[in-house]
Every structure is written in structure tokens, then in C-alpha cells.
N, C-alpha and C positions, 0 to 999 in steps of 0.2 A: 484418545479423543480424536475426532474428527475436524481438521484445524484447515481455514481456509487462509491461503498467505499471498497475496497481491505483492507483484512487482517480482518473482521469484527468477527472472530472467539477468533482475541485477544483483549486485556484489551482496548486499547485506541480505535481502528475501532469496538469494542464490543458498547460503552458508546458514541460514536462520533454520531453509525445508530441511537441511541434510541433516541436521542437529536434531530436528523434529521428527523424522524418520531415524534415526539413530537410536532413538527413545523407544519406537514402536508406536510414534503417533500414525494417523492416517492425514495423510496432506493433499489439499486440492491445492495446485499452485494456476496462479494467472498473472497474465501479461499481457502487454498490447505488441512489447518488439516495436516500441517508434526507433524513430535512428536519432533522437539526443545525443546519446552513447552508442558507440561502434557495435552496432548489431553483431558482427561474427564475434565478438564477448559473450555477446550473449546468448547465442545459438552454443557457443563453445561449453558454456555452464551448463543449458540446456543437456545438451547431447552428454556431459561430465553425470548428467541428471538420470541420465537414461531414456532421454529424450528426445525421437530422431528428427532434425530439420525437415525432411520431405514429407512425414507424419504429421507436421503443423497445420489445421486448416483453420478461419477465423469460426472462432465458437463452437469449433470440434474438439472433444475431450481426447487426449492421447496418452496409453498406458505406458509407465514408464518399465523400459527393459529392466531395469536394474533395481526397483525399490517394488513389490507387488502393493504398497500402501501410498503411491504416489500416482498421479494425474493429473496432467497439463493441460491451462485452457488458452487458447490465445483470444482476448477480448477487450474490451474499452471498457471503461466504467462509467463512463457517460452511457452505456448502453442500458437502457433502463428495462428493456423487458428482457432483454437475457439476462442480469445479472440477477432479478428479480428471482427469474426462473431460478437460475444458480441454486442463492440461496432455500428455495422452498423444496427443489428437488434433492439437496444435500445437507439441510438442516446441521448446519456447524454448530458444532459447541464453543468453538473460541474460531475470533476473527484476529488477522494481524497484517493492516491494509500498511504497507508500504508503497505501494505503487503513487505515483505522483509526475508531474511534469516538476522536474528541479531546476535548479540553476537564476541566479539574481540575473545575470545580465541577457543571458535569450528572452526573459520578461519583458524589457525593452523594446527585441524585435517581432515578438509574437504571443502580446498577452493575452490571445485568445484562449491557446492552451491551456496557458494556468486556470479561468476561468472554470474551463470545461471538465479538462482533469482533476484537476482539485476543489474546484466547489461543487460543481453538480456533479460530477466520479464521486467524491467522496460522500454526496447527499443519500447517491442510489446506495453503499456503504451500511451508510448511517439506518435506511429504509429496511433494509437487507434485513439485519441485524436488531430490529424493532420487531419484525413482522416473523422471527421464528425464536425470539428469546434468547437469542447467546445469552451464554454465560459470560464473557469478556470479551471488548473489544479494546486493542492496542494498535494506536497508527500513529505514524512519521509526523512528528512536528518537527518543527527549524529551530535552531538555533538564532536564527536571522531573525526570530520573533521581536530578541532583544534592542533590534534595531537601533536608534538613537540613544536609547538607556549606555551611559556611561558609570556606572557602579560596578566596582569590581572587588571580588567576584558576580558573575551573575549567577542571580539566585531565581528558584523559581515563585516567590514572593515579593520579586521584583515588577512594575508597573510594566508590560509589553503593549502599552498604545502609541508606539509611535514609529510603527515600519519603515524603513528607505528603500521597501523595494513590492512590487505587484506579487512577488512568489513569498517573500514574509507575509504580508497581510493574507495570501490566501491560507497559510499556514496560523497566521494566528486566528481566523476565521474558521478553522478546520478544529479547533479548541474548543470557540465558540458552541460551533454548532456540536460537539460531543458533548460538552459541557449542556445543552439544554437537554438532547437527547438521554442522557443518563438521569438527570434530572426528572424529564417527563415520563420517561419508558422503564427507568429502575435498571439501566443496562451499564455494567460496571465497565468505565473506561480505564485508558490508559494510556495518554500521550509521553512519546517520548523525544525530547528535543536533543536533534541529532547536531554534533559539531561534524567538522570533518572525520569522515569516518575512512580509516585503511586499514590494509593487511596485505598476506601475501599475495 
């Protein structure tokens, strides 16, 4: 399959491509490289990737040394005509948007992000993936969704309307809107609400 995977620059869409190439998928990976998290992490996966730093241009594809079925883009998701492009010139069979602005408390000092990244980023996503028929799409939801909800365990039939934070609500808003798109377009989702997530 032909698998597009956002956010491949961090930990989990770092570890998810190499597992997907492992398989013999063909992976387009994207990123934007903001500095949330320590960019030379993420240049360091990059280049683990086969992917050279100086090679990097924004919304220049680059061949990876090491996997002949991988390719890196660096780009925003807020970017509407190129992502658009993206999808119509690579026509994915499965999407897996991990990319996002995280973190509760930087929502505090710069909810613009969240805004941008995750509601309209994940819109042009949602558009993407309308407009060439995936077959699945799976992206990052929070655990933060559960916000105020004190029932434990949490379930995913538990009530999530009541966020404490700008990056939960955009995350339970990112449900939302998969939730109508699957709905209206017949395009099979798959939100995954992530806890904290590690390894080595």
C-alpha cells in the first residue's frame, strides 16, 4: 500500500514509517520540524530514516538513502494547496495523520497553533482524503479528551464534553469532524487516543 504518515519526524510516526517500510509498504512521510520538541531529535530520526538534513527544502520531496519506498516532505498542514496537491498527485490508499501541535500547557501561551495545526491542518487531512477515496484514515486523538470525566477506568463510551484544556478540545473536535466526514464521504476512520506514550 501506499501509506501517507504525518508527524514522521517524531517518536511514534518516526517508529510507526520504519515498521511500515519493514512490511514492504510504500511511505510518504511529512513534517513541518517546528521546535516544540528539540529538532536535532528529530533531524536525528530523520537522518536514522535515511534522510539527509541539508536535503531538507520546505515542500521538497527527498529520497530516502536507506528505504528505496520512503519519501520525505517537509510541510504545514495548514498548507492548503500543497497538501491538496500531495494528496491528488500520490493518491494514498491509507492515511495515518499523527502530526499535531501537542502539549496542554503551551496552549496557554500560544493557542494560535493549536487552532491552525489541528483544526484547519487536520481539515485540509480530512479534504485530502475525501477528494481521492482512502480507504482508512487514522489520526491522534488525546487522551486529554476525557478531561473533567472522573469515571475510572476511562472508556471510550464515556461522555468527552468537557475539556480543561485548548489542545483537548481541539482533539476532541478532530473526532468531531472525522466523525462527520466518515459519515458523509463513507471514509472509514480511526481515532486513536493516545496516553502518554514511551520507549527507548
Amino acid at each position: 500500500m501506499k501509506i501517507l504518515v504525518t508527524g514522521t519526524a517524531g517518536f511514534i510516526g518516526f517508529y510507526l514509517a520504519e515498521r511500515l517500510l519493514s512490511r514492504g509498504d510504500t511511505v510518504v512521510g511529512l513534517d513541518n520540524i517546528n521546535n516544540y520538541y528539540d529538532i536535532c531529535l528529530k533531524y536525528a530520526r530523520l537522518k536514522e530514516s535515511g534522510i539527509q538534513e541539508e536535503c531538507i527544502e520546505y515542500n521538497k520531496p527527498v529520497q530516502s538513502t536507506r528505504h528505496s519506498g520512503y519519501r520525505f516532505i517537509k510541510l504545514n498542514l495548514e498548507d492548503r494547496d500543497n497538501i491538496l496537491k500531495l494528496f491528488e498527485n500520490e493518491r494514498f490508499d491509507v492515511v495515518i495523520n499523527l502530526a499535531a501541535q501537542v502539549g496542554v500547557r503551551y496552549s496557554l501561551i500560544n493557542p494560535y497553533a493549536y487552532i491552525d495545526s489541528n483544526i484547519s491542518g487536520f481539515l485540509k487531512i480530512l479534504e485530502g482524503c475525501r477528494h481521492i477515496n482512502v480507504k482508512h484514515l487514522v489520526f491522534a486523538s488525546s487522551s486529554s479528551v476525557y478531561g473533567a470525566n472522573t469515571k475510572m477506568p476511562f472508556s471510550v463510551h464515556h461522555n468527552v464534553d468537557h475539556p480543561v484544556s485548548l489542545y483537548a478540545a481541539t482533539k476532541k473536535d478532530n473526532e468531531l469532524m472525522a466523525h462527520a466526514y466518515s459519515s458523509l464521504y463513507k471514509i472509514p476512520c480511526t481515532g486513536l487516543r493516545f496516553f502518554t506514550v514511551y520507549g527507548p
